[in-house]
C-alpha positions as a LaTeX table, in Angstrom:
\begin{tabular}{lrrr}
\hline
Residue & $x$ (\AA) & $y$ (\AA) & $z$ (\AA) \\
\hline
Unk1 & 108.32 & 99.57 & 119.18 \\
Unk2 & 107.45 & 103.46 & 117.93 \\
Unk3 & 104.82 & 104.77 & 120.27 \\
Unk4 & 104.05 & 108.50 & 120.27 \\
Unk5 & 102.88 & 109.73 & 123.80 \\
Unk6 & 99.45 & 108.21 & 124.67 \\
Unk7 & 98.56 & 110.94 & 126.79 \\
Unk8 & 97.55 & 114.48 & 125.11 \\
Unk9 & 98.94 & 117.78 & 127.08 \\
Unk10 & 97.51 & 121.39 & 126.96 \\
Unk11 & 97.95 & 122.57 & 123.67 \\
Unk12 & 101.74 & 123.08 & 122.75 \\
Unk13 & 103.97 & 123.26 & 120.33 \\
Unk14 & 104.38 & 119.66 & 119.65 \\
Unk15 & 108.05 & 119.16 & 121.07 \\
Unk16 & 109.42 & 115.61 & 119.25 \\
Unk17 & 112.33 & 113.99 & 120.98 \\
Unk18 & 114.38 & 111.67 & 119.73 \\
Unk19 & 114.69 & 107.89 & 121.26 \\
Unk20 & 116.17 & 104.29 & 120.42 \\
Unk21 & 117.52 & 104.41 & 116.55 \\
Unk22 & 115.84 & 102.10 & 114.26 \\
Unk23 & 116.50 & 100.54 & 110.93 \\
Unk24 & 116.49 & 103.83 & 108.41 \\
Unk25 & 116.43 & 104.09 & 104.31 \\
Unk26 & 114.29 & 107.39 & 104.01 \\
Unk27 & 112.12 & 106.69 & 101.35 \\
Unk28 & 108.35 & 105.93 & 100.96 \\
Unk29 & 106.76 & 104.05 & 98.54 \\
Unk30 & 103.66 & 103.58 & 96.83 \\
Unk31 & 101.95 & 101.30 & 94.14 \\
Unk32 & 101.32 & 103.14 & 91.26 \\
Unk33 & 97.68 & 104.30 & 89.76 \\
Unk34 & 96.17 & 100.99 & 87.57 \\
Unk35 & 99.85 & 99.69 & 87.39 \\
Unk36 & 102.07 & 96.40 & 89.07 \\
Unk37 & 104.67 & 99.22 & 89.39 \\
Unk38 & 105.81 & 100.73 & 93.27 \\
Unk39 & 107.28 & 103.66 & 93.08 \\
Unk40 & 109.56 & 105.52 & 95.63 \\
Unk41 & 108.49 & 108.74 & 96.95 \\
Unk42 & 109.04 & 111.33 & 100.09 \\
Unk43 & 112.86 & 110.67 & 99.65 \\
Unk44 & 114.53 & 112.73 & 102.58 \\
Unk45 & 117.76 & 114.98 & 101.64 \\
Unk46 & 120.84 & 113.37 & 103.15 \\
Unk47 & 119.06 & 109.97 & 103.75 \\
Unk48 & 120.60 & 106.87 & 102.82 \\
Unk49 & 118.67 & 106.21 & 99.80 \\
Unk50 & 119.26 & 109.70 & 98.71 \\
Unk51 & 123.10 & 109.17 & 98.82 \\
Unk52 & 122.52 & 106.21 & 97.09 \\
Unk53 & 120.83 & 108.19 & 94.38 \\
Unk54 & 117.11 & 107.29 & 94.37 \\
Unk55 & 114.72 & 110.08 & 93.64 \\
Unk56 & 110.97 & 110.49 & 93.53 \\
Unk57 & 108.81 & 108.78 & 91.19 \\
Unk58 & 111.97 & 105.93 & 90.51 \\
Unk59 & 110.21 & 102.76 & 89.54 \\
Unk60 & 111.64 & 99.87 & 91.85 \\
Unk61 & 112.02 & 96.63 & 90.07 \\
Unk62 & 113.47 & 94.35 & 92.83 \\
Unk63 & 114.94 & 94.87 & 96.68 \\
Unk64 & 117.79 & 92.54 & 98.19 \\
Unk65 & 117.54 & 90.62 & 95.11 \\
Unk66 & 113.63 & 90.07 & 95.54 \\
Unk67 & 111.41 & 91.37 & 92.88 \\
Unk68 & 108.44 & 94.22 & 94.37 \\
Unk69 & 105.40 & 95.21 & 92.48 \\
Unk70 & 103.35 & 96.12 & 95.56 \\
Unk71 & 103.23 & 97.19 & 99.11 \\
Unk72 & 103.96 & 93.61 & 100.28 \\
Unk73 & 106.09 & 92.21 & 98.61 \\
Unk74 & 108.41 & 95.15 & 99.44 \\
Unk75 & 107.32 & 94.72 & 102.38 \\
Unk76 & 108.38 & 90.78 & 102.46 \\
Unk77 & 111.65 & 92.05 & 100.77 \\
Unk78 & 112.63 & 94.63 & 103.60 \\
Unk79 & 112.02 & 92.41 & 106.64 \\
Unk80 & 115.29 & 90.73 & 106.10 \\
Unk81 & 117.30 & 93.45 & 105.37 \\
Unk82 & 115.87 & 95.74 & 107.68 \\
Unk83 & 119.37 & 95.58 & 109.65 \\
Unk84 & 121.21 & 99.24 & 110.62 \\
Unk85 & 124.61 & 98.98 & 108.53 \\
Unk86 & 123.28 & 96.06 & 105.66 \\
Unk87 & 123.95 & 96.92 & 101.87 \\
Unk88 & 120.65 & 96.66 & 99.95 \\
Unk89 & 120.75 & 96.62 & 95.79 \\
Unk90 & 118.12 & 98.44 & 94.72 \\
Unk91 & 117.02 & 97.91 & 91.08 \\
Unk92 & 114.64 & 101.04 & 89.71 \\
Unk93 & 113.91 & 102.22 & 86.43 \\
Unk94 & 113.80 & 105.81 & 85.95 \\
Unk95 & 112.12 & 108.20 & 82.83 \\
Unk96 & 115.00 & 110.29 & 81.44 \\
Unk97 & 114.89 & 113.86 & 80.63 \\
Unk98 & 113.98 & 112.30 & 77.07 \\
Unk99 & 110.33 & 111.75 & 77.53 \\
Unk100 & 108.61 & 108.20 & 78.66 \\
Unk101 & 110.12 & 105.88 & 75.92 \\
Unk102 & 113.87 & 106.21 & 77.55 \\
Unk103 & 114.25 & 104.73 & 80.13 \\
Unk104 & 117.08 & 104.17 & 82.67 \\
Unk105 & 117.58 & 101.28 & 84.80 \\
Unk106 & 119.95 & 100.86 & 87.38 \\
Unk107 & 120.79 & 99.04 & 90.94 \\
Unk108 & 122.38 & 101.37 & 93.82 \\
Unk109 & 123.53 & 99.92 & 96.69 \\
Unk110 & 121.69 & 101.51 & 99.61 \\
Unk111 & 123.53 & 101.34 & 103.26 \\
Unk112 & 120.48 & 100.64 & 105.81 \\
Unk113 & 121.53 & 104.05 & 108.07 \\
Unk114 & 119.54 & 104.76 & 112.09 \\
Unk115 & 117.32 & 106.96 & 112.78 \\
Unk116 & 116.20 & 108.29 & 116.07 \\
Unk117 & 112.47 & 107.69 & 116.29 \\
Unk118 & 110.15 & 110.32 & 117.55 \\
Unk119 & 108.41 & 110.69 & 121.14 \\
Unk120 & 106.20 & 113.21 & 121.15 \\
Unk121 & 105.71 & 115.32 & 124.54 \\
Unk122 & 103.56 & 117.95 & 123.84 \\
Unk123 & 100.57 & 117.56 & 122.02 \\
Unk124 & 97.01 & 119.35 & 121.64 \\
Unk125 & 94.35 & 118.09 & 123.63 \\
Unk126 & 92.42 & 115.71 & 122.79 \\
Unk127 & 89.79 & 115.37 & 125.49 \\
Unk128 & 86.67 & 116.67 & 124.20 \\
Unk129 & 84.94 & 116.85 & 121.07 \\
Unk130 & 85.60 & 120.78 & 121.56 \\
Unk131 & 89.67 & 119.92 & 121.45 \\
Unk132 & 88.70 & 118.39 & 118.18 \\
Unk133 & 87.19 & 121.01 & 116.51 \\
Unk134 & 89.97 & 123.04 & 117.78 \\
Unk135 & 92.63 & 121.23 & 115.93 \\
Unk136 & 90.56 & 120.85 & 112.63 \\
Unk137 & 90.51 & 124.29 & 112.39 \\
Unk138 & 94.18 & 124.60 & 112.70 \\
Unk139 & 96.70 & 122.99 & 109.74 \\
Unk140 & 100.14 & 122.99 & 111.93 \\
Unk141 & 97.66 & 121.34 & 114.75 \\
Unk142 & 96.52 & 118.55 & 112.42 \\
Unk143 & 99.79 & 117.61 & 110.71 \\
Unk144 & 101.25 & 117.33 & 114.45 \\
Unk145 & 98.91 & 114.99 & 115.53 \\
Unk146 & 98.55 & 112.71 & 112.45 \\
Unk147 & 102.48 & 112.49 & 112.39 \\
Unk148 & 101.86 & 111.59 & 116.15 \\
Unk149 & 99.01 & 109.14 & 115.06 \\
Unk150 & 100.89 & 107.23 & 112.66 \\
Unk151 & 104.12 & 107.19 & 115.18 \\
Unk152 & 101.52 & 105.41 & 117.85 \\
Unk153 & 100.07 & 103.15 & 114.50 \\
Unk154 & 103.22 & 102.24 & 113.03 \\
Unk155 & 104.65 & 99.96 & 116.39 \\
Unk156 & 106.36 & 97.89 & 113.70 \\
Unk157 & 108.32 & 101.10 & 112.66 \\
Unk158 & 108.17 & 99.23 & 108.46 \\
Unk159 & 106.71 & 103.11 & 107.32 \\
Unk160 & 102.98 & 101.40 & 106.54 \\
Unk161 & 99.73 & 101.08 & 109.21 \\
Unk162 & 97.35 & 98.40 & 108.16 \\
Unk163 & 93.77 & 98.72 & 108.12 \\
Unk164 & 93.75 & 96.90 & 111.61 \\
Unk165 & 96.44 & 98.52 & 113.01 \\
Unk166 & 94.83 & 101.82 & 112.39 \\
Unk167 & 91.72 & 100.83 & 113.79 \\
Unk168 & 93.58 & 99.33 & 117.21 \\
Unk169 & 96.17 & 102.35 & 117.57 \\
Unk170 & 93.05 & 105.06 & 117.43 \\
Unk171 & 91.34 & 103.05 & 120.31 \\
Unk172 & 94.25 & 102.53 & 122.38 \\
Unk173 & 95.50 & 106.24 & 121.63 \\
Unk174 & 92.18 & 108.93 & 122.07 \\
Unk175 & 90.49 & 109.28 & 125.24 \\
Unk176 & 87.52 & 106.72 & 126.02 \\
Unk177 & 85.07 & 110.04 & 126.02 \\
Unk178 & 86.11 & 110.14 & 122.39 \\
Unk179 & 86.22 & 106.74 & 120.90 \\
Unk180 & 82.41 & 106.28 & 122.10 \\
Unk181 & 81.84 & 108.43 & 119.00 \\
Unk182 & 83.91 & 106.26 & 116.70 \\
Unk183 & 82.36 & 103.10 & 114.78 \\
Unk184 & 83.92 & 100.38 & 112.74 \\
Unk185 & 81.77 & 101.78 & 110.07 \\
Unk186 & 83.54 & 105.15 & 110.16 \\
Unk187 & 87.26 & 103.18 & 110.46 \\
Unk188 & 87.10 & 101.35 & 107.67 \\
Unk189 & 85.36 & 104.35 & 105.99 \\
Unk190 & 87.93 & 106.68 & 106.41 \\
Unk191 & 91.11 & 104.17 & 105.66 \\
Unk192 & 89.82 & 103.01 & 102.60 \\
Unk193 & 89.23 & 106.64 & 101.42 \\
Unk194 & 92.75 & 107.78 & 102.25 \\
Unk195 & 93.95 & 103.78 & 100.47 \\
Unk196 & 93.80 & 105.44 & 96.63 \\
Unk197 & 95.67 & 102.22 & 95.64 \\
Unk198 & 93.37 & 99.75 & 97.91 \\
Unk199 & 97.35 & 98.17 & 99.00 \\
Unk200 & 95.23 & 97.84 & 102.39 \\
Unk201 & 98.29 & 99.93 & 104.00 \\
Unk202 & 98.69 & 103.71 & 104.24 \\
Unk203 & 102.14 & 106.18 & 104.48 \\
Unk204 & 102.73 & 108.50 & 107.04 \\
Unk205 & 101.81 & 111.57 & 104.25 \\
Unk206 & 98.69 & 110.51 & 103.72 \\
Unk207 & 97.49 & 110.58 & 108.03 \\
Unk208 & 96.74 & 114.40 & 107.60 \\
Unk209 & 93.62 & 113.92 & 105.51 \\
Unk210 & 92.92 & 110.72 & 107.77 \\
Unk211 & 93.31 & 112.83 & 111.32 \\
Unk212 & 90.87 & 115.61 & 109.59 \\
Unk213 & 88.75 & 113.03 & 108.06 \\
Unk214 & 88.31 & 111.11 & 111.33 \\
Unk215 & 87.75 & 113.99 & 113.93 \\
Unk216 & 85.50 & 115.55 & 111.31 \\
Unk217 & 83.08 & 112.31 & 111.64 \\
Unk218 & 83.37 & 112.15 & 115.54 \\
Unk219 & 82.83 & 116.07 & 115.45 \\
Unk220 & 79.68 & 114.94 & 113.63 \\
Unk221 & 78.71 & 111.89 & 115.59 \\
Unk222 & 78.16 & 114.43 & 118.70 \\
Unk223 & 75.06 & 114.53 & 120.46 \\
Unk224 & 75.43 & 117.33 & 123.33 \\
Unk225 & 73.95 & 115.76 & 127.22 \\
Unk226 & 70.51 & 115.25 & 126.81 \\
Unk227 & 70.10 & 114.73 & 123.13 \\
Unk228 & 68.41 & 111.41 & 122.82 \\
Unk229 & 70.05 & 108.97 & 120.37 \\
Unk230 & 68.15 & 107.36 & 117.36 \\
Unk231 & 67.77 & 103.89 & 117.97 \\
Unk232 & 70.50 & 102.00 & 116.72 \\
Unk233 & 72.67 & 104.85 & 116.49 \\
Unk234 & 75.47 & 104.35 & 119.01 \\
Unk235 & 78.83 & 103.76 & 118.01 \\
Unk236 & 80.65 & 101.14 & 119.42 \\
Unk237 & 84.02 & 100.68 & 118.82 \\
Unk238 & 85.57 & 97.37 & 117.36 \\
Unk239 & 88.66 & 96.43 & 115.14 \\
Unk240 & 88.87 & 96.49 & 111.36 \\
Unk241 & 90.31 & 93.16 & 109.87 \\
\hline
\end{tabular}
């Protein structure tokens, strides 16, 4: 499984070494806007579905022979092929460079390649609601930690964290000092903010907005020693379904 470091160093530059190679096709995808249409996106240079020949914004049509129109069934679709050194075809449909109403489809044949995953060994701290604030105030902080975040969320390593597999991964990962100011309110809160296409599962780009989102609300949940709570105000934590 992909864990990123549950322990947060001093503040450092974020090292990211490389461990056991899993299953790779480096592409993300994402339902489209109103539409029973996934579409590929974040397709890495030199990745196997780039040598294939997918791009950004391709339309996928089916996967291993399976037809996808949403997060899960790609999802469904991958889990059997998710082999290093299997042949996918991939079916898309593509917009030519002749507006909307041409359209190309296709099938490559993607090679499933390895990646290395990422272990993370230096990371800000996270102790105190101070270490927070720290790292919202600091871009190259927050997109370390949410790629962190979704490496500890993602223990599948399929490129999507569930709504409850958020929720578990941000209890087991920050400090028990911090998740005291987190609520099952504020989880589901924040996921379904940063779910645009309510698919109930998020991508690894979109964890920046949810790191800043969710240390903003614990940042805000803060009481310093010897405030007295409203009644009814604590946060306990608890897991999303």
């Amino acid at each position: 499984s992909a864990s990123a470091s549950a322990s947060a160093s001093a503040s450092g530059s974020g090292t990211a070494v490389m461990d056991t190679g899993v299953p790779y096709l480096g592409f993300a995808v994402k339902k489209a806007p109103n539409k029973d249409v996934l579409l590929v996106r974040d397709v890495a240079d030199g990745s196997p579905a780039a040598l294939a020949g997918l791009r950004d914004g391709d339309e996928l049509v089916s996967f291993g022979g399976a037809p996808v129109t949403d997060i899960e069934s790609y999802r469904r679709a991958w889990a059997p092929n998710a082999r290093v050194g299997a042949v996918i075809p991939v079916e898309y449909q593509r917009v030519d460079s002749r507006g909307a109403e041409n359209r190309i489809r296709a099938t490559v044949h993607v090679k499933v390649g390895s990646k290395k995953k990422e272990l993370f060994t230096e990371l800000p701290a996270m102790s105190t609601v101070d270490d927070l604030r720290a790292i919202v105030r600091d871009r190259v902080k927050v997109e370390l930690v949410s790629r962190a975040a979704f490496a500890e969320a993602d223990r599948d390593l399929n490129g999507f964290v569930t709504a409850s597999e958020f929720a578990e991964a941000m209890q087991r990962w920050l400090s028990p000092s911090i998740v005291s100011f987190m609520s099952a309110q504020d989880l589901e809160e924040i996921f379904n903010t940063a779910d645009v296409d309510r698919s109930r599962m998020l991508v690894q780009s979109e964890f920046a907005a949810v790191i800043e989102d969710l240390f903003s609300k614990i940042i805000s949940h803060y009481r310093p020693r010897g405030h007295r709570e409203r009644s009814g105000a604590r946060h306990s934590p608890a897991v999303l379904q």
